[in-house]
ChimeraX commands (.cxc) that place a marker at each C-alpha (Angstrom):
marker #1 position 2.66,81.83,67.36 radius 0.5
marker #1 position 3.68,85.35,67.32 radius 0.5
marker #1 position 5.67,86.33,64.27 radius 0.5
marker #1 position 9.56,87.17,65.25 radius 0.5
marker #1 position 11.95,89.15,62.99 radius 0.5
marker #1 position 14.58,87.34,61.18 radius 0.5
marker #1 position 17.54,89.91,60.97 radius 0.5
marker #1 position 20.00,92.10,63.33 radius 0.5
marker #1 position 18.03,95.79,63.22 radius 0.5
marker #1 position 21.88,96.73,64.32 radius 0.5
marker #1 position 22.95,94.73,61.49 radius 0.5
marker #1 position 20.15,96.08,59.08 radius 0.5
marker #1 position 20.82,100.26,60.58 radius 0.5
marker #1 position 24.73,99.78,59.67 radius 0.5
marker #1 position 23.82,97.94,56.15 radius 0.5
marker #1 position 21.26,101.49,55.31 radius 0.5
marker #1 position 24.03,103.83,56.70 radius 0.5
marker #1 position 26.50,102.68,53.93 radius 0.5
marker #1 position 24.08,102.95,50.95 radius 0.5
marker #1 position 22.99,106.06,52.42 radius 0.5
marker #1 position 26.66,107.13,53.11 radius 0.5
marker #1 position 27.39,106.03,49.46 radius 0.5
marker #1 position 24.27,107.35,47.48 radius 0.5
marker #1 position 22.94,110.37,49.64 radius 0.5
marker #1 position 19.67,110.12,50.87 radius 0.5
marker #1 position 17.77,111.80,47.80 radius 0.5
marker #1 position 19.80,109.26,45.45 radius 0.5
marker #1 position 19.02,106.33,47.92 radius 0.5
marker #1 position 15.97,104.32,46.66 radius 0.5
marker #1 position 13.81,101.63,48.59 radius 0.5
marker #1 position 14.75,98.98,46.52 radius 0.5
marker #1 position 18.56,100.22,47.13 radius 0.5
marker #1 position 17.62,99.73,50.86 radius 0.5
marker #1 position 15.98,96.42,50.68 radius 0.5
marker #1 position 18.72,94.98,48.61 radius 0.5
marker #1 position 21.43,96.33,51.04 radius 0.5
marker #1 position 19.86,95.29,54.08 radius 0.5
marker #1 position 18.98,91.88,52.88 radius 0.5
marker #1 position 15.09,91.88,53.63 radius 0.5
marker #1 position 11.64,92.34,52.57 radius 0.5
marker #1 position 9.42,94.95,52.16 radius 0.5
marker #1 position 7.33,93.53,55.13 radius 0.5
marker #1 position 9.89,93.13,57.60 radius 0.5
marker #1 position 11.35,96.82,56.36 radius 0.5
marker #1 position 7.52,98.61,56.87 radius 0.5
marker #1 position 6.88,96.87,60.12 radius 0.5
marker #1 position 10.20,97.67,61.68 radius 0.5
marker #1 position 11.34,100.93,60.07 radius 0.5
marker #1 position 8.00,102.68,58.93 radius 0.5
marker #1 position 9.70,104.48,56.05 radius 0.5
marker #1 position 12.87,105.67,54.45 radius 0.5
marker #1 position 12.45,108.95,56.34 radius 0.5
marker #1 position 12.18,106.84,59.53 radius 0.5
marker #1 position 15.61,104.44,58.92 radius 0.5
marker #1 position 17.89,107.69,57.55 radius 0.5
marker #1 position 16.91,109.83,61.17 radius 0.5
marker #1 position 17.66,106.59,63.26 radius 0.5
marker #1 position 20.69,105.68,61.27 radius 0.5
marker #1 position 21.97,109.61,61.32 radius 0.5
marker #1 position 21.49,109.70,65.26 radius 0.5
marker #1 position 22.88,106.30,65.73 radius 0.5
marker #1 position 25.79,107.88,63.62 radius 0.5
marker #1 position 26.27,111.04,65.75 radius 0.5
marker #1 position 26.12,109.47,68.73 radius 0.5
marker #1 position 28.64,106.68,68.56 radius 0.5
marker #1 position 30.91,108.91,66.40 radius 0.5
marker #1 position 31.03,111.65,69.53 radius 0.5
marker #1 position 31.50,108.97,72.09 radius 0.5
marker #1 position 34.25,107.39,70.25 radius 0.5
marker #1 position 35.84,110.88,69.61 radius 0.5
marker #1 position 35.65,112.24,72.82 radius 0.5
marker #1 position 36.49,109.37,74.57 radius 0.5
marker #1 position 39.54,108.88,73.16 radius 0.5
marker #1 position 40.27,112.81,73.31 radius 0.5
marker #1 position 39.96,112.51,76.95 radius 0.5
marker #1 position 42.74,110.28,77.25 radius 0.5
marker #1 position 45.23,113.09,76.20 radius 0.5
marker #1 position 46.39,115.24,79.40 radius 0.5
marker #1 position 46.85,117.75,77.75 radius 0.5
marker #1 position 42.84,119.74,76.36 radius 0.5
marker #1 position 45.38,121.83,74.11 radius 0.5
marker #1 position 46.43,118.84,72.29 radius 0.5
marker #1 position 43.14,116.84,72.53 radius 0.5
marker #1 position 41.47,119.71,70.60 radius 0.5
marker #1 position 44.37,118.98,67.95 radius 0.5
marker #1 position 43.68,115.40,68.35 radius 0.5
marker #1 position 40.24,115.91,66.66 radius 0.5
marker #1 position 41.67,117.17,63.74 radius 0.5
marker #1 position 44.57,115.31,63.62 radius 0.5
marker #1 position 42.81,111.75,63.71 radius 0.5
marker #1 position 40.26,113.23,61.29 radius 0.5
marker #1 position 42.97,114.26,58.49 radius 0.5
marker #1 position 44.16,110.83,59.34 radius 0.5
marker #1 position 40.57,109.06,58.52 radius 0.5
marker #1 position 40.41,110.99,55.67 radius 0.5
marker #1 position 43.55,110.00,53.93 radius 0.5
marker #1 position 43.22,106.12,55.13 radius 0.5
marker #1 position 39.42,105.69,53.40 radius 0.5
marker #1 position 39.59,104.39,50.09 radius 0.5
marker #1 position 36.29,106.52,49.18 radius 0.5
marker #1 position 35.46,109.87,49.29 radius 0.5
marker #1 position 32.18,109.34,51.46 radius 0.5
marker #1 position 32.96,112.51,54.10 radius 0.5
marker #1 position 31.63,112.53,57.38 radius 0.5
marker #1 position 28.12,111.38,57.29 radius 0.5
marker #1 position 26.78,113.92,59.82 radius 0.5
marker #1 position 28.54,116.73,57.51 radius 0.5
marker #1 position 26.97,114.99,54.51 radius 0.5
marker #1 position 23.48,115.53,55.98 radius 0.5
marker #1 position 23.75,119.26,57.41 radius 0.5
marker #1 position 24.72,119.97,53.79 radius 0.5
marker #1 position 22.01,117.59,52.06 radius 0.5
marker #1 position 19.20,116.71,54.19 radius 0.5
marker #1 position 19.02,119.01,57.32 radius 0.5
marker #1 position 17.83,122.23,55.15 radius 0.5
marker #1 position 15.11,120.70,54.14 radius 0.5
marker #1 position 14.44,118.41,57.25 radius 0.5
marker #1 position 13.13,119.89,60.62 radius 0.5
marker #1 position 13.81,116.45,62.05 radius 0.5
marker #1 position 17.31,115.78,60.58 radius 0.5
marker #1 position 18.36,119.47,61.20 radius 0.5
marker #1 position 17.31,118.53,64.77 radius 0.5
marker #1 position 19.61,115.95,64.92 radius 0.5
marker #1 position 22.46,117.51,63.00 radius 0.5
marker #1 position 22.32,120.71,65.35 radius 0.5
marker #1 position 22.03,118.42,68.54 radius 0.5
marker #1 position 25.24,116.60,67.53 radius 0.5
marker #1 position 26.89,119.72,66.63 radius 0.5
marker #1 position 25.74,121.24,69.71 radius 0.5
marker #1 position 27.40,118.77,71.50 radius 0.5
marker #1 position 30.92,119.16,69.95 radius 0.5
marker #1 position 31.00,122.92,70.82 radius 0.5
marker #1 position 30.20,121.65,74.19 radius 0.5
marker #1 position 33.23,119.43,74.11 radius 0.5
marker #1 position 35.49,122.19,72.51 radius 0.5
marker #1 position 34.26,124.31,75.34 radius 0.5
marker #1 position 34.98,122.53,77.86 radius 0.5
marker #1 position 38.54,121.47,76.50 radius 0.5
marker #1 position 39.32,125.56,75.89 radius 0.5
marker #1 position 37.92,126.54,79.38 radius 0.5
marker #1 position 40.40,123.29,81.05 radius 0.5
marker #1 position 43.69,124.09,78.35 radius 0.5
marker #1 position 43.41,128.16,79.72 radius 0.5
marker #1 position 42.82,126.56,83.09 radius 0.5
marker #1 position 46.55,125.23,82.84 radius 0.5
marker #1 position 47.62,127.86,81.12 radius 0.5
marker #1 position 47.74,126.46,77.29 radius 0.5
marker #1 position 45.13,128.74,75.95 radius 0.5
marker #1 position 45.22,132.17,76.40 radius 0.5
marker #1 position 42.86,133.41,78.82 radius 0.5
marker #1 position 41.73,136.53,77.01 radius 0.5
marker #1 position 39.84,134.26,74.48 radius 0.5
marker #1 position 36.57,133.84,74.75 radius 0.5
marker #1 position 35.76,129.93,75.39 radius 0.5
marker #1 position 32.30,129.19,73.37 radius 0.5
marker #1 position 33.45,131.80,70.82 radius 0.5
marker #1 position 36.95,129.93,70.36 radius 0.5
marker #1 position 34.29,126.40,70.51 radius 0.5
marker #1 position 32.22,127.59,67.73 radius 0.5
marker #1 position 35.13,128.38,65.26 radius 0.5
marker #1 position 37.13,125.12,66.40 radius 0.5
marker #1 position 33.46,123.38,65.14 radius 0.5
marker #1 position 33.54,125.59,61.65 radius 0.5
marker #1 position 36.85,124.73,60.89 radius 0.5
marker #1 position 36.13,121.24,61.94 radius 0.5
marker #1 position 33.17,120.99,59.69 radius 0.5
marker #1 position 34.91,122.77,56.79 radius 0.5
marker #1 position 38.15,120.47,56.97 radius 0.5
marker #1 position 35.12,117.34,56.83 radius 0.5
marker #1 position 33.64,118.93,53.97 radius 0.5
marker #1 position 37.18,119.08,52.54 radius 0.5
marker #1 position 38.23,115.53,53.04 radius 0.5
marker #1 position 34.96,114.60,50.82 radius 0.5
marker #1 position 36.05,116.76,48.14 radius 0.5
marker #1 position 39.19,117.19,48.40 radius 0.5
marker #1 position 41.50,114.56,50.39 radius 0.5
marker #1 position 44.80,116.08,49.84 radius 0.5
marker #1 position 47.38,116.01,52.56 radius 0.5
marker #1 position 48.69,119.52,52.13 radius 0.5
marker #1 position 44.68,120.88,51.70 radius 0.5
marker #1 position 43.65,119.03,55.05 radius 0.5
marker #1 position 46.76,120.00,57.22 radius 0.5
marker #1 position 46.14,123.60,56.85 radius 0.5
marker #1 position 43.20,123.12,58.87 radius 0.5
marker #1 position 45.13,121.59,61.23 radius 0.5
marker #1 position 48.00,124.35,61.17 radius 0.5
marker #1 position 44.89,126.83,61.57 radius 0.5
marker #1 position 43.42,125.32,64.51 radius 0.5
marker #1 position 46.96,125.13,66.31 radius 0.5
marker #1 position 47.08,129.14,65.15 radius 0.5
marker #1 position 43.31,129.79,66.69 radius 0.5
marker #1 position 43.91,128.56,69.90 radius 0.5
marker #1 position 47.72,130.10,70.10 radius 0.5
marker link #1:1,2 radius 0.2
marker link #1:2,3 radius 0.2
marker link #1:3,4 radius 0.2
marker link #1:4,5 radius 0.2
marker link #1:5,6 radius 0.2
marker link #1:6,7 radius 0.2
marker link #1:7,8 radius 0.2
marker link #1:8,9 radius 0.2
marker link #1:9,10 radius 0.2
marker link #1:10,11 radius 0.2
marker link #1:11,12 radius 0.2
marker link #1:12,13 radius 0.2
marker link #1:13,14 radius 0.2
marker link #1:14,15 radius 0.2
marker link #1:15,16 radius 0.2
marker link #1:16,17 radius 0.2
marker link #1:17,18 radius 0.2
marker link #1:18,19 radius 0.2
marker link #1:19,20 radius 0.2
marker link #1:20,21 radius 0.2
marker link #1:21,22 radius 0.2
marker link #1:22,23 radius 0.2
marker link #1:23,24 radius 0.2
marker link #1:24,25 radius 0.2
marker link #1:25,26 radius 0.2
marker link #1:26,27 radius 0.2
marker link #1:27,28 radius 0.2
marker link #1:28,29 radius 0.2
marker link #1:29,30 radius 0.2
marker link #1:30,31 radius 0.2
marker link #1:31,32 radius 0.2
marker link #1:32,33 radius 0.2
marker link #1:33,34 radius 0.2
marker link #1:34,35 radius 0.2
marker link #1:35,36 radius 0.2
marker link #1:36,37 radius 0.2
marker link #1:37,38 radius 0.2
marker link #1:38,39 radius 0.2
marker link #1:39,40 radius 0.2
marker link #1:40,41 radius 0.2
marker link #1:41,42 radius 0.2
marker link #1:42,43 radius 0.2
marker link #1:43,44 radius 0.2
marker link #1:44,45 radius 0.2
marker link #1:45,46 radius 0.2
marker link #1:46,47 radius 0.2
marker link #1:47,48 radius 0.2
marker link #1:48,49 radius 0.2
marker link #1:49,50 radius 0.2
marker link #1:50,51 radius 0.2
marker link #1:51,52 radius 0.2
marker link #1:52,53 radius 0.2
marker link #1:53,54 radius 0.2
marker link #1:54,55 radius 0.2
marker link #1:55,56 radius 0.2
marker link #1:56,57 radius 0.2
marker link #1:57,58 radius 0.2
marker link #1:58,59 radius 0.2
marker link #1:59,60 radius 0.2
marker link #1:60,61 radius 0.2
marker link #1:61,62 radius 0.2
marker link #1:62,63 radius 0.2
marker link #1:63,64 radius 0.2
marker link #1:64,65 radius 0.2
marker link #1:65,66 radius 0.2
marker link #1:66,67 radius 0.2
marker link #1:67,68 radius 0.2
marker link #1:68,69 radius 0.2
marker link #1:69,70 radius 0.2
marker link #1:70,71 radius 0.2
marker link #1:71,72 radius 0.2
marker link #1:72,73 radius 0.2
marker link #1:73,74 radius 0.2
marker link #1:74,75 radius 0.2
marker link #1:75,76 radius 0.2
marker link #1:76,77 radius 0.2
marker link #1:77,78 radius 0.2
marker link #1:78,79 radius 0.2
marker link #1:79,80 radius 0.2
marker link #1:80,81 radius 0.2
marker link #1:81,82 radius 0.2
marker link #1:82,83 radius 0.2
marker link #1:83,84 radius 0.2
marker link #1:84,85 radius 0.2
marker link #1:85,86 radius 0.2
marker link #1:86,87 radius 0.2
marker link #1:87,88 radius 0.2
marker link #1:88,89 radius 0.2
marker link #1:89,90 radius 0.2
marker link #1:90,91 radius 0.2
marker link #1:91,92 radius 0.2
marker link #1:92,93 radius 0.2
marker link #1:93,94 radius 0.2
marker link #1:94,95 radius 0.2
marker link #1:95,96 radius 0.2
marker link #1:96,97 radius 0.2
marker link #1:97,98 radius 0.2
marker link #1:98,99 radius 0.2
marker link #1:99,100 radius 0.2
marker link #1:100,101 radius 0.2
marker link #1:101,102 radius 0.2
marker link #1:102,103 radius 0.2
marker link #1:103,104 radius 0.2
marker link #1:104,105 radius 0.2
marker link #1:105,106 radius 0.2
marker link #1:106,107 radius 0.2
marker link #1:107,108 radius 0.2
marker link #1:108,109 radius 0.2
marker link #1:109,110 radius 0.2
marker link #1:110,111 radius 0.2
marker link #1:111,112 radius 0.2
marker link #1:112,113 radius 0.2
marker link #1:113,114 radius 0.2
marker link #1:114,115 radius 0.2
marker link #1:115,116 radius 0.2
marker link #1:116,117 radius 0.2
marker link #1:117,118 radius 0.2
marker link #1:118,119 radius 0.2
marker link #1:119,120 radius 0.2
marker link #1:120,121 radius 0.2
marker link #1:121,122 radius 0.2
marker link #1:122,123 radius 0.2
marker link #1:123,124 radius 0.2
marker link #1:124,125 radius 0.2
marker link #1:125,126 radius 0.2
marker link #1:126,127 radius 0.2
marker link #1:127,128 radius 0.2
marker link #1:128,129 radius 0.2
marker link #1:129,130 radius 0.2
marker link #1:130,131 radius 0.2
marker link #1:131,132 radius 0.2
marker link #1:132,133 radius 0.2
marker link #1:133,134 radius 0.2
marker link #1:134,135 radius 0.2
marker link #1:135,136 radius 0.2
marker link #1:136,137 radius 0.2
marker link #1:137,138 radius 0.2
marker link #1:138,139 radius 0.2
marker link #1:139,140 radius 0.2
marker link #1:140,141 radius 0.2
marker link #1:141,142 radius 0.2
marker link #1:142,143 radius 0.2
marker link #1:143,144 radius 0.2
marker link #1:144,145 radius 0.2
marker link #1:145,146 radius 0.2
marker link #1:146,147 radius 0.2
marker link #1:147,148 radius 0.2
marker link #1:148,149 radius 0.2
marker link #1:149,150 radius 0.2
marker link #1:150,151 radius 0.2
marker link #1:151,152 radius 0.2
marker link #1:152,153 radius 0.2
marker link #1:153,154 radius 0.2
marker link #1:154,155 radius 0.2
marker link #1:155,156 radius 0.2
marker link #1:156,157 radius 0.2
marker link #1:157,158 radius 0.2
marker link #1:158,159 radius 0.2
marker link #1:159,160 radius 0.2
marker link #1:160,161 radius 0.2
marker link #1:161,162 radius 0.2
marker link #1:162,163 radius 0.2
marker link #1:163,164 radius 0.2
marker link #1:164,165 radius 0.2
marker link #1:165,166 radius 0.2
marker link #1:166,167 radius 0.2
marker link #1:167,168 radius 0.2
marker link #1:168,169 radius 0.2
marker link #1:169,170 radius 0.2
marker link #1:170,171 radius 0.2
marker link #1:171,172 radius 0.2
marker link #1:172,173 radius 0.2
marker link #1:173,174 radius 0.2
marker link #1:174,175 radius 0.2
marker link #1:175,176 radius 0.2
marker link #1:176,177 radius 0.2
marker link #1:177,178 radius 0.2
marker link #1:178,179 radius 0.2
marker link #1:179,180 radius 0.2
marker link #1:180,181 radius 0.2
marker link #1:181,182 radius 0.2
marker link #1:182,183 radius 0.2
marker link #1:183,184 radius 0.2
marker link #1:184,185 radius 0.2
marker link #1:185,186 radius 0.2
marker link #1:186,187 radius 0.2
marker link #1:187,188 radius 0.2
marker link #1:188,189 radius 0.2
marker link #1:189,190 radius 0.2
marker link #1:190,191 radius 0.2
marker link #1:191,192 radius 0.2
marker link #1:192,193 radius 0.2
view
């Protein structure tokens, strides 16, 4: 009888992202892993190869479902001008509702793992690649209506919307204060006029 694993791998991905989120990947040993996740070494090697392996499938399972969730719910807003606001707004507001200072872990790894990580830097830059996308399109729709000047230029206004984005995540990390984390929001609402 062939042998069948005993745990969720959805489960066991979720259980690595939050001692990963927690620790940092460096910090995050294999015995952290195994404890977290609840299984053996066996049933770890056979299904996840490595630490490397279970950190770039639990960084692009990350990325993914945190863009889908985000724009998804951004889309919902008629107006683009104040679903680009959205973005920051509802990530001030996860900020200051998380009892931990964990960050966003997609900002966590550009800063920790990606410069030192083709494959993670792959990953990071595809997920940030796709938020300028979505910032894009939102700028190109809001001057469409008339709610962003026209005489901006859409992927230049998308790629600072992303670096204030990013900075405001790195922010909430280190510093989760109200007043610090509106002023990126006051900023964005100044960028796009």
């Amino acid at each position: 009888m062939p042998w069948e694993k005993k745990f969720d791998i959805d489960e066991s991905l979720e259980k690595a992202k939050q001692i990963f989120w927690r620790k940092g990947y460096e910090a995050t040993s294999m015995q952290d892993l195994l404890t977290e996740m609840g299984i053996g070494r066996g049933s770890f090697y056979d299904t996840f190869k490595s630490k490397h392996d279970i950190y770039l499938r639990v960084l692009k399972k990350y990325g993914e479902q945190n863009r889908e969730s985000l724009f998804r719910i951004a889309r919902q807003i008629e107006s683009p001008r104040a679903a680009i606001l959205y973005v920051f707004e509802q990530t001030i507001v996860n900020a200051l509702q998380t009892d931990s200072q964990q960050g966003c872990f997609l900002a966590n790894a550009a800063l920790e793992v990606a410069p030192f990580d083709e494959e993670a830097g792959r990953i990071v830059e595809e997920s940030f690649s796709e938020i300028r996308q979505f910032f894009r399109m939102l700028v190109s729709e809001a001057q469409a209506l008339g709610e962003i000047d026209e005489k901006q230029e859409p992927s230049e206004l998308a790629s600072a919307l992303l670096s204030l984005l990013l900075g405001l995540k790195v922010l909430a990390r280190s510093a989760p204060r109200k007043e610090v984390l509106e002023a990126s929001l006051k900023q964005a609402d100044n960028l796009i006029g």
